[in-house]
C-alpha positions as CSV (number, residue, x, y, z in Angstrom):
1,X,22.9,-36.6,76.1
2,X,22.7,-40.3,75.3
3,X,23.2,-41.0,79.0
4,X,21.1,-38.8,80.2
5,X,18.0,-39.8,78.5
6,X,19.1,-43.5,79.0
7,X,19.0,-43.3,83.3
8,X,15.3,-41.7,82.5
9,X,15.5,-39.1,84.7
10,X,12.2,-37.5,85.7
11,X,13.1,-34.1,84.6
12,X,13.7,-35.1,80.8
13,X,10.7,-37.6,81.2
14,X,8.5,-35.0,81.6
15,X,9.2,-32.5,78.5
16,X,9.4,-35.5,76.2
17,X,7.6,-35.0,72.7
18,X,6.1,-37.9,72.8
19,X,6.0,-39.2,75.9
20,X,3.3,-42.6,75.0
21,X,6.2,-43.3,72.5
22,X,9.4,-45.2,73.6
23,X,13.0,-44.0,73.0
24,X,14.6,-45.4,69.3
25,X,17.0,-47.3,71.0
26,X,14.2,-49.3,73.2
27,X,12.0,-49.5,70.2
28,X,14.3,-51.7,68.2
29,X,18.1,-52.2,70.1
30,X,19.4,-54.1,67.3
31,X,18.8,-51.9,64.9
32,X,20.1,-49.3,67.1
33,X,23.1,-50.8,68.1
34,X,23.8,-51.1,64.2
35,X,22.9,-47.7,63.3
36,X,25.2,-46.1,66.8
37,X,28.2,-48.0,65.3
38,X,28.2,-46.8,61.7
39,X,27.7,-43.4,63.4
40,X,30.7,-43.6,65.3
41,X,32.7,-45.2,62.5
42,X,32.1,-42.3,59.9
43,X,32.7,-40.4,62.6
44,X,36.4,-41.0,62.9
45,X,36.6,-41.3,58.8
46,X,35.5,-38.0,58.2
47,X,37.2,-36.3,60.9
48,X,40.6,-38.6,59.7
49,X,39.7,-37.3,55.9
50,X,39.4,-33.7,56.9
51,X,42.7,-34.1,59.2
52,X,44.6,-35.3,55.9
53,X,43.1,-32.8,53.5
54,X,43.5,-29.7,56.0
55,X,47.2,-30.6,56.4
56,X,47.9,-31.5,52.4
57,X,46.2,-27.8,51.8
58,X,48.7,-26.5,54.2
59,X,51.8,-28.1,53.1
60,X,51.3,-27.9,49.3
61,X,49.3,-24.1,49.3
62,X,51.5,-22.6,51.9
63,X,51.1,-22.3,55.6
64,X,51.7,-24.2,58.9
65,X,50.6,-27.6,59.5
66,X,50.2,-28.0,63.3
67,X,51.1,-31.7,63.3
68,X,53.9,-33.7,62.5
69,X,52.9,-36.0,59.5
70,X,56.4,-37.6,59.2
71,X,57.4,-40.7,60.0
72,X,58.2,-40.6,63.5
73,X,55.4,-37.8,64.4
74,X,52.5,-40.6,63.0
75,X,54.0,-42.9,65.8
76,X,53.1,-40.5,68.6
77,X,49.4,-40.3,68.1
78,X,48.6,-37.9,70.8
79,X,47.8,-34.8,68.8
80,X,44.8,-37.1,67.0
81,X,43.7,-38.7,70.2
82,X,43.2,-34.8,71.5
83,X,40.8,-34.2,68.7
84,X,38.4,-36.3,69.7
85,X,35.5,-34.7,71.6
């Protein structure tokens, strides 16, 4: 959506909210730029924290992990690259 609202397509500029008001990230793009990066940084550390406590809960409470946590499955890291959306 990011990009969509950032090539300010007529459509979307239209059925803004507040259309006198600029976008956050024109506003203030430090402040922005700041903000989008500690997004995107908890981001991947809760998703990593939930990967690691869903597969402990599996292994030690019974069940199936669905990846490989050894040692040689952590070097492969395409199962945790497919996560991402």
């Amino acid at each position: 959506m990011y990009l969509i609202y950032t090539a300010k397509m007529p459509f979307y500029e239209k059925y803004r909210i507040n259309p006198e008001e600029n976008w956050p990230w024109e506003q203030d793009a430090e402040k922005w730029d700041l903000m989008l990066k500690d997004t995107i940084k908890l981001f991947f550390i809760n998703t990593g924290a939930m990967l690691i406590i869903t597969c402990a809960y599996f292994k030690y409470f019974g069940g199936e992990c669905f990846w490989d946590l050894s040692a040689e499955g952590l070097n492969n890291l395409h199962p945790f690259t497919v996560m991402i959306p």
